[in-house]
C-alpha positions as CSV (number, residue, x, y, z in Angstrom):
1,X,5.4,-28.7,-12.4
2,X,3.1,-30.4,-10.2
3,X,1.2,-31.3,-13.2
4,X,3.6,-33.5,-15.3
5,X,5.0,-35.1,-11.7
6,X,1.2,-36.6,-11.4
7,X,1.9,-37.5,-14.9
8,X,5.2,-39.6,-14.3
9,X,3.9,-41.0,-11.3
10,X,0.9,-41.9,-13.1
11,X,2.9,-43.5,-15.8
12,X,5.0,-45.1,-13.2
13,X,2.4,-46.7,-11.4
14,X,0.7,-48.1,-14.6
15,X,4.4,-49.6,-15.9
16,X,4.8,-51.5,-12.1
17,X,1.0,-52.3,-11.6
18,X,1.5,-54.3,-15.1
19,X,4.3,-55.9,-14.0
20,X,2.8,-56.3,-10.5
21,X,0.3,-59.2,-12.9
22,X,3.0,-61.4,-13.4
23,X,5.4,-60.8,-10.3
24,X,4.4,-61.8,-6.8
25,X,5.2,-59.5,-4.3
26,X,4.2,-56.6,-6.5
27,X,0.4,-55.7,-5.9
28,X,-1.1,-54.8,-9.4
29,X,-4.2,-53.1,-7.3
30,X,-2.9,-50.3,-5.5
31,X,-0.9,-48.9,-8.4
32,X,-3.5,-48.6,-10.7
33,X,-6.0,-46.7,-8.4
34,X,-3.0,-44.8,-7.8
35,X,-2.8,-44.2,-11.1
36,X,-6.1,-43.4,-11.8
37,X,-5.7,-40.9,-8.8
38,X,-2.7,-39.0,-10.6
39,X,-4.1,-38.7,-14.2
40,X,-8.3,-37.7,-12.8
41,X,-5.2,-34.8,-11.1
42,X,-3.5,-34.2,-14.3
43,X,-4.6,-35.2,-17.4
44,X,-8.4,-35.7,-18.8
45,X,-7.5,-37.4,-21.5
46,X,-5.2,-40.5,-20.1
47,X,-7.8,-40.7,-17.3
48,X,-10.3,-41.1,-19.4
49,X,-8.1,-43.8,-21.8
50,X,-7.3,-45.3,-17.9
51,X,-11.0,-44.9,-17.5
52,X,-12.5,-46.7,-20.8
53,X,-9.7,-47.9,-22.7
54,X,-7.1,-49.6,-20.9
55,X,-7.4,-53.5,-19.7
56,X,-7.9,-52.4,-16.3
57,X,-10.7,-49.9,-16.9
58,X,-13.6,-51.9,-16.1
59,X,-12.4,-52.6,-12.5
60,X,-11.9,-49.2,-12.0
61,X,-15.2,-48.3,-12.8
62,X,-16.7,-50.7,-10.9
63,X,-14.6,-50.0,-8.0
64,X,-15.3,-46.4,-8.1
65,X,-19.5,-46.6,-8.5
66,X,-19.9,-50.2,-6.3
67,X,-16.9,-50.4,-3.9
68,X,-16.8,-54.0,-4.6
69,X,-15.3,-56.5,-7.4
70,X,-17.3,-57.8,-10.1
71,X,-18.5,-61.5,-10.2
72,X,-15.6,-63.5,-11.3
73,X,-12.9,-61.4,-10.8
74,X,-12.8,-62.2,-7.3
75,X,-12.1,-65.7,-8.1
76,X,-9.6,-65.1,-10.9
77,X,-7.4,-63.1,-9.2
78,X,-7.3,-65.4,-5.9
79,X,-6.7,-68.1,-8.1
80,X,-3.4,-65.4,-9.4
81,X,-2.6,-65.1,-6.0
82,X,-2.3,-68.6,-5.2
83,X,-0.7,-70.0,-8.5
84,X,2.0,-67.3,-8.8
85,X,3.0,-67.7,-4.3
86,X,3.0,-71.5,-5.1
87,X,5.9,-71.0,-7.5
88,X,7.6,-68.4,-5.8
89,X,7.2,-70.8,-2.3
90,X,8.7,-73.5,-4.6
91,X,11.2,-71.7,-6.2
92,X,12.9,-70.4,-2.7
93,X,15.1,-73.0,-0.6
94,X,15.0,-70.6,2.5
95,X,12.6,-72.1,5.2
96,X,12.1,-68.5,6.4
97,X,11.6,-66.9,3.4
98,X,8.9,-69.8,2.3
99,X,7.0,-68.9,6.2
100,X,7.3,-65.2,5.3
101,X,5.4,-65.8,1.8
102,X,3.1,-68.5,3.2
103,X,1.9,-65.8,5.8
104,X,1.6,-63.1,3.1
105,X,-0.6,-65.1,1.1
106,X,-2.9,-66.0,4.1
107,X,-2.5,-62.4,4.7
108,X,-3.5,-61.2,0.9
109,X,-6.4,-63.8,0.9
110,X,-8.2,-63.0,3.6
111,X,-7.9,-59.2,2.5
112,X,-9.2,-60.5,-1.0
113,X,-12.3,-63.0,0.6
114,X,-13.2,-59.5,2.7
115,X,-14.0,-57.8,-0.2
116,X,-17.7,-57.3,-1.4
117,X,-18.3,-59.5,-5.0
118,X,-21.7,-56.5,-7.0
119,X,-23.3,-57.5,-10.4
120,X,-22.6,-54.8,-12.7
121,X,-25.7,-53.4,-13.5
122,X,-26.4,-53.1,-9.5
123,X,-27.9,-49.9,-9.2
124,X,-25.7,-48.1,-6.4
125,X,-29.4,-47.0,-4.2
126,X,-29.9,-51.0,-3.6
């Protein structure tokens, strides 16, 4: 039972960190490492697609060895971040609402600028 619960929560979290690319408020982050924690639980198999497979694989693998984003996709994603809050600050006629996401985003970029940019073939000793 507790088996195919990891499953569907794995599944789950894969479904809304997609959709997390494309919508603003949803993080795409957290659900897949969430992911990836529910299938390494449940399943080999869709870890290992999660893993080596999937478009988000080679973050995860360089999340889990370095602890740190790979040159590039620092940048790309902040770049995300900014584009897609620009639109949805544009988009909204409340004044509070438009504060609310202009603090988030300061919020969400700092958090991204904090974290660590490693070469892939770093060794992990170094």
């Amino acid at each position: 039972m507790q088996r195919i619960l990891l499953l569907c929560l794995g599944w789950l979290a894969i479904v809304l960190g997609t959709l997390g690319i494309v919508l603003p408020l949803l993080p795409t982050t957290p659900f897949v490492l969430l992911a990836a924690w529910c299938f390494a639980r449940s399943s080999p198999r869709f870890h290992h697609w999660l893993l080596w497979r999937s478009p988000f694989g080679r973050y995860i693998r360089h999340w889990q060895q370095h602890r740190a984003m790979p040159p590039g996709a620092k940048g790309r994603a902040m770049l995300l971040i900014v584009i897609t809050f620009a639109v949805s600050i544009y988009l909204v006629n409340m004044l509070w609402v438009r504060i609310m996401l202009g603090v988030m985003l300061c919020v969400l970029l700092l958090f991204m600028w904090r974290i660590p940019v490693v070469e892939e073939n770093a060794d992990a000793g170094e």
